[in-house]
N, C-alpha and C positions, 0 to 999 in steps of 0.2 A: 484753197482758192481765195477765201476770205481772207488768209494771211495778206497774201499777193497782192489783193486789191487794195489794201488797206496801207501796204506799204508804197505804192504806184502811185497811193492818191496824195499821201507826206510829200513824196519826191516831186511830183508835179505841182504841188502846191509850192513849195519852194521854188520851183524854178518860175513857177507862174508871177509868184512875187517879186522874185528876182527882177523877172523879164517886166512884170509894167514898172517897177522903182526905175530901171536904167530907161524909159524915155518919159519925155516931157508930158506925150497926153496920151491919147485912144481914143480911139470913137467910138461911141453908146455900141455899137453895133457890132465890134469886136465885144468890149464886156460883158454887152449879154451874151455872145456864143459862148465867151469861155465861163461865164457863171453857169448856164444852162450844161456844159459838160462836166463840171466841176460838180453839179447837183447830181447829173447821172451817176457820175462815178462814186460822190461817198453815197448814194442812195441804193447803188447797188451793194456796195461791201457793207452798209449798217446796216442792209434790209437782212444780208444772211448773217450778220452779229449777233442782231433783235430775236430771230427765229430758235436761232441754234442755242441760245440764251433757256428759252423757255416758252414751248408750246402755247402757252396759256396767253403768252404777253398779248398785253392790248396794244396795236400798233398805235394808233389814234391818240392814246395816253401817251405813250412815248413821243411822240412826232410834238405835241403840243409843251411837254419838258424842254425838249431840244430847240424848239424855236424859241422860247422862252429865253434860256440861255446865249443861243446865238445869237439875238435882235435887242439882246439885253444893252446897257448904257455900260459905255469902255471904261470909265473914270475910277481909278484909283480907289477909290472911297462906294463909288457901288461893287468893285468886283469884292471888295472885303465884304461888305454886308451877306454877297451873294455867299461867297464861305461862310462866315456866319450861320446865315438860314440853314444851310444844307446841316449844319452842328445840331439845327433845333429840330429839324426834319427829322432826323435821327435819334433825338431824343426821344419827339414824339410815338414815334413808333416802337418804339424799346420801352419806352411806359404803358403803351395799349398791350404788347405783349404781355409783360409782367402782369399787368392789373384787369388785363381781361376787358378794359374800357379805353374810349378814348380819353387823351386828355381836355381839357376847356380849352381850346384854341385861344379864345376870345377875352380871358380871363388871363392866360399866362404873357397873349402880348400886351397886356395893359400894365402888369404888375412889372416887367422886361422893361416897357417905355419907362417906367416913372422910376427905377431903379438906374437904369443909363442916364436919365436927365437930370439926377439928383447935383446939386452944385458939391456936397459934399460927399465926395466917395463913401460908404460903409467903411467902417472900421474890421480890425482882423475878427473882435470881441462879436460885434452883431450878423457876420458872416456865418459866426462858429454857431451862436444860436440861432440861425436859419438852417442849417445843417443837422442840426441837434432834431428836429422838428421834420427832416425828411423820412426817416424810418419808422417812427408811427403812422404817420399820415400816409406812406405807400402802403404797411401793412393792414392800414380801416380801409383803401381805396382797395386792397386785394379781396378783402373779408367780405365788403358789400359787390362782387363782382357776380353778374348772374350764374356763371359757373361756381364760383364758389358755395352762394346761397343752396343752388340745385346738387352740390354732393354733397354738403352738410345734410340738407330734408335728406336723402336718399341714406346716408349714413344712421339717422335717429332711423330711419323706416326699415334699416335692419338688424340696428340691435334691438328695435322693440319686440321683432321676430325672436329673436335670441332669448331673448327673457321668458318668453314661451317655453320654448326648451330649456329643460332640467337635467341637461347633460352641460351645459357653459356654467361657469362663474363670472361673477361680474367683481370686479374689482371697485376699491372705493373713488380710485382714477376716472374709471372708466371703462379698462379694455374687457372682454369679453375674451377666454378660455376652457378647451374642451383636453382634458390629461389623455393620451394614447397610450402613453406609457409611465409611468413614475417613478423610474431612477433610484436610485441607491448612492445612499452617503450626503452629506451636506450642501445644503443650498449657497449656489454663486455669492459672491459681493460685487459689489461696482466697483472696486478694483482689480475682479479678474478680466482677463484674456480669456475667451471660453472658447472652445473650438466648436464650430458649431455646422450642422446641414439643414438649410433653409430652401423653403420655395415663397416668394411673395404673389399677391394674385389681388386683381380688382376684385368687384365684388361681383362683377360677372362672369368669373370666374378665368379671365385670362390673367396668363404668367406676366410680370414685369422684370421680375427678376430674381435669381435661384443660385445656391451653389454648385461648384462640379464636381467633379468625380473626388475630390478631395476637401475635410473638413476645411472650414473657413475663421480665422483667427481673430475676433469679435473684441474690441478693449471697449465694457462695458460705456466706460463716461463719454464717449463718441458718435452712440449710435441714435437714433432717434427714441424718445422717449418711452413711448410703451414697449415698444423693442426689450430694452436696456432692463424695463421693470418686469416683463416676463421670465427673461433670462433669471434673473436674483430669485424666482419662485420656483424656480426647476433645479435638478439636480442630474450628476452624472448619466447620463443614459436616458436621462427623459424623451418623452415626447408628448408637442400639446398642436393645436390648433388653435390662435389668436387672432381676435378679429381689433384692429386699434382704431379710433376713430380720429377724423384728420385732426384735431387740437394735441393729440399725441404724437402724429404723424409727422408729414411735412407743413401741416397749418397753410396758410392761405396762399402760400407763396408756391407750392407742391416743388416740383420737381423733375426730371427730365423723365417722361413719359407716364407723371402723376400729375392729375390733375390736382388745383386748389380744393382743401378741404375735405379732400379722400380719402374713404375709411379704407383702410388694406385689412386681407386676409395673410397670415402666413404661417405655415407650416415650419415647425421647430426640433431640430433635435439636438441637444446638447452631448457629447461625447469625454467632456472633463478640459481641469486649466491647461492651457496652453504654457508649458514651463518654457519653453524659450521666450518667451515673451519675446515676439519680434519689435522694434524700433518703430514701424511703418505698418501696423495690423489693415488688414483691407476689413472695407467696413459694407453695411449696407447702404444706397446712396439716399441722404449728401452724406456727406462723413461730418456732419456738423448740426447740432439740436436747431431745432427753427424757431426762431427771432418768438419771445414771448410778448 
């Protein structure tokens, strides 16, 4: 239905253009009927857009965007700015994700104006060291993020438990290991592919993520760090229980269903090198060490 209406309202808008451009005027009292139907009509097909969109939506917030935009000035040079904004809108929000904060609103359009009004453009050399200068700074804006702060504390508050127990070792890194089993024949290097059965786990003890019914093809220099450095201390057929804390992990930046600065648990079995060594080894995720 929504399709319907949404197409009915295009078609009559065009012809409604059509129809006031071929005469000369109209009378206030014709344009309002047809504004006042022309409101019904997209008010009905956006009202079931809006809904069917997402339960949650704020009508009110929507309605005040959309006027926004509709009442907005027609001119060439505002519709661009208006593209523009919606670029930085976008930003914004893709920076509060990642960094767990908002951005300075107030701060980034100051440094924005004074950068557009410069008489002399930036060069390519001062662009590259403003670029240079974005990924430390997003990863101290990730590190100081109150989620990150709150699973770091929670991370030291359970390997200080661990040190209690005298069944873990503690590495000079950092991670925290309990041996289930200890293998036979020679310890990994970072250069193997080790076929390996894992289960990852918060520290409240839900799964994030596990292999399946078949070993999983690990090329040590890929995976995350204390990962990478457990493996090298196991051998053929081992098994341990690893606890890595997030500066081993995925660090401040976490990952898709890790939060920033997450200690993980995981369960490890090693089964020996993977001699095909596949091209494309599936890794634990990211498949990539986190930004130091």
């Amino acid at each position: 239905m929504k399709k319907i209406l949404a197409i009915a309202a295009a078609g009559l808008l065009t012809v409604g253009f059509v129809g006031c451009n071929s005469k000369a005027g109209g009378s206030s009292e014709a344009m309002d009927s047809l504004s006042m139907a022309f409101g019904d009509l997209y008010g009905a097909g956006m009202g079931q857009q809006l809904r069917s969109m997402d339960s949650t939506v704020n009508i009110d917030q929507a309605l005040r965007g959309m006027e926004f935009i509709a009442n907005a000035d027609t001119s060439k040079n505002f519709q661009m700015g208006l593209q523009m904004g919606m670029q930085i809108a976008q930003l914004y929000q893709g920076i509060e994700q990642q960094c767990g904060m908002p951005i300075n609103k107030s701060l980034f359009m100051k440094h924005l104006r004074e950068a557009i009004m410069k008489t002399t453009p930036m060069g390519q050399e001062e662009i590259m060291a403003i670029q240079s200068k974005i990924e430390p700074l997003l990863n101290k804006a990730m590190e100081q993020s109150p989620k990150a702060i709150a699973n770091k504390k929670a991370g030291e508050e359970y390997m200080a438990k661990l040190k209690k127990d005298n069944s873990y070792t503690f590495t000079k890194s950092g991670i925290a290991y309990k041996v289930l089993a200890a293998g036979e024949g020679k310890n990994f290097s970072d250069s193997d592919v080790v076929k390996v059965n894992y289960e990852g786990r918060h520290l409240n003890g839900e799964v994030f993520d596990k292999s399946g019914e078949q070993p999983v093809p690990f090329n040590l220099k890929q995976v995350i760090p204390g990962f990478a450095e457990m493996i090298q201390l196991m051998k053929p057929g081992s098994k341990v229980t690893v606890v890595i804390p997030g500066e081993l992990a995925y660090g401040p930046q976490g990952n898709r269903g890790i939060d920033p600065n997450e200690t993980l648990i995981f369960d490890i079995e090693t089964l020996g090198v993977d001699d095909s060594k596949p091209s494309v080894p599936q890794m634990p995720r990211p498949a990539v060490r986190p930004a130091k």
